[in-house]
N, C-alpha and C positions, 0 to 999 in steps of 0.2 A: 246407564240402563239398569231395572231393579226391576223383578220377576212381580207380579202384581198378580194374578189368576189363571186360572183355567177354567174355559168354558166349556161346559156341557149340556144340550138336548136334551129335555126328559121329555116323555111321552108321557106321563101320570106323576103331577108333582107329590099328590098325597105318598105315594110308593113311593119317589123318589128319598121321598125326607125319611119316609120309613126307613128305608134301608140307609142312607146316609147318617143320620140322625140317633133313632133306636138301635139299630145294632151293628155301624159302623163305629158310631159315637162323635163324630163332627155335633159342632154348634152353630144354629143359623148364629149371623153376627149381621145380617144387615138383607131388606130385602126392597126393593122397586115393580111395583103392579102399574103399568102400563096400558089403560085402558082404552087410549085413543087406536095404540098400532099391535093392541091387542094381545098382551105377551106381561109375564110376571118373570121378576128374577130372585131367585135367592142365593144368597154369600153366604159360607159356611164355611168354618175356621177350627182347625183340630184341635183337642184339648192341650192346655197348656200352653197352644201360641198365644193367646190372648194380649200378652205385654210385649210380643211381638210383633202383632196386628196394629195396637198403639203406637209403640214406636215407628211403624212404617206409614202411619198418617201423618206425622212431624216432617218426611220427607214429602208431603204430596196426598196421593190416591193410596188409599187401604192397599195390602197387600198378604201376601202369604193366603190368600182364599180359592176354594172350589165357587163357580158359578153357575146355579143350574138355571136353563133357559127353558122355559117353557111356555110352547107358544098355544094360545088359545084354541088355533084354527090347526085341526091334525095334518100330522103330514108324516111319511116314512120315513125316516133316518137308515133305514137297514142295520146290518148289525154293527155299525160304526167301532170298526174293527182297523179301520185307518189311524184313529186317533192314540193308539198305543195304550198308555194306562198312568194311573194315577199313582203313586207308591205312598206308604206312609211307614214309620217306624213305630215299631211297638215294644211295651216291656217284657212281654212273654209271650211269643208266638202263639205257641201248644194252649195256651189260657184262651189269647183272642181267637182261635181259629174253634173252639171247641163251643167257644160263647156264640159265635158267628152260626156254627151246625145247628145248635139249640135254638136258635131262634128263625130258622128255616134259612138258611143260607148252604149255598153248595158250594164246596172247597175247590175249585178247580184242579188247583194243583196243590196237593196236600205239603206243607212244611216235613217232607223227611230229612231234609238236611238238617231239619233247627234253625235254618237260616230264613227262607222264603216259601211263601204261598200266596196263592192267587184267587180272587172272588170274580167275580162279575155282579152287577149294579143289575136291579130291574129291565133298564135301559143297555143292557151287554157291554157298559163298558167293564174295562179291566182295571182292576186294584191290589197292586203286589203289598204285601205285607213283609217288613223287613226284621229282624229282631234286633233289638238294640242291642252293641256290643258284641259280644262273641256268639260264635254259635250254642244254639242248647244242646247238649246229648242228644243222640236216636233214641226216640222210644215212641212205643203202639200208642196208639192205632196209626197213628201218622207214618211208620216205615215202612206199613204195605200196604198200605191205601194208593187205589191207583188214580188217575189224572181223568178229570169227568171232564167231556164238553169239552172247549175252548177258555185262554185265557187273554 
């Protein structure tokens, strides 16, 4: 058995990609428009796995991908809060989390450890952000910034 994707719901693919895409930074890598049962899919694959992604089509079906599902005809999801969260590692938390602010993103849960912070998608899911390697020192804005929302 070999981890292949995680699917997710969007309710507005253009936002979806936006925030995956522009300012999470995933790469679509493959996408399926379904016209008879009415539904578009796209696979997007985080920087850097690329020779990852390759190598796990030698075994079979693509893997290491997010899949966002979006179905033509609306429907509510609620705040699909079930599904837990998506985590990804980064090289510098305090960088990505400050780029993420900048470009209208709300920090959930602010990195004051250096360690972890938490976004939510368009779509409310959850996306922990991890820092690679060691923690980073405490420092502002991030040590007393408080916890917005849900993560």
């Amino acid at each position: 058995m070999r981890y292949l994707h995680t699917m997710l719901r969007v309710r507005n693919l253009d936002a979806a990609l936006d925030f995956y895409c522009n300012k999470l930074g995933l790469k679509e890598s493959r996408r399926r428009v379904d016209e008879k049962n009415r539904y578009t899919l796209v696979f997007l694959i985080a920087p850097g796995d690329e020779a990852l992604v390759e190598t796990s089509k030698k075994s079979g079906r693509p893997g290491l991908e997010v899949e966002l599902t979006y179905n033509w005809d609306s429907e509510d999801y609620g705040e699909a809060r079930y599904f837990g969260h998506l985590a990804y590692e980064v090289d510098d938390i305090y960088a990505t989390c400050e780029r993420l602010m900048q470009a209208g993103v709300t920090i959930n849960r602010p990195p004051r450890d250096g360690v972890m912070a938490f976004v939510r998608s368009p779509d409310k899911h959850s996306i922990e952000l991890l820092q690679k390697g060691g923690a980073l020192p405490p420092q502002e804005p991030w040590t007393s910034m408080p916890n917005t929302g849900k993560w």
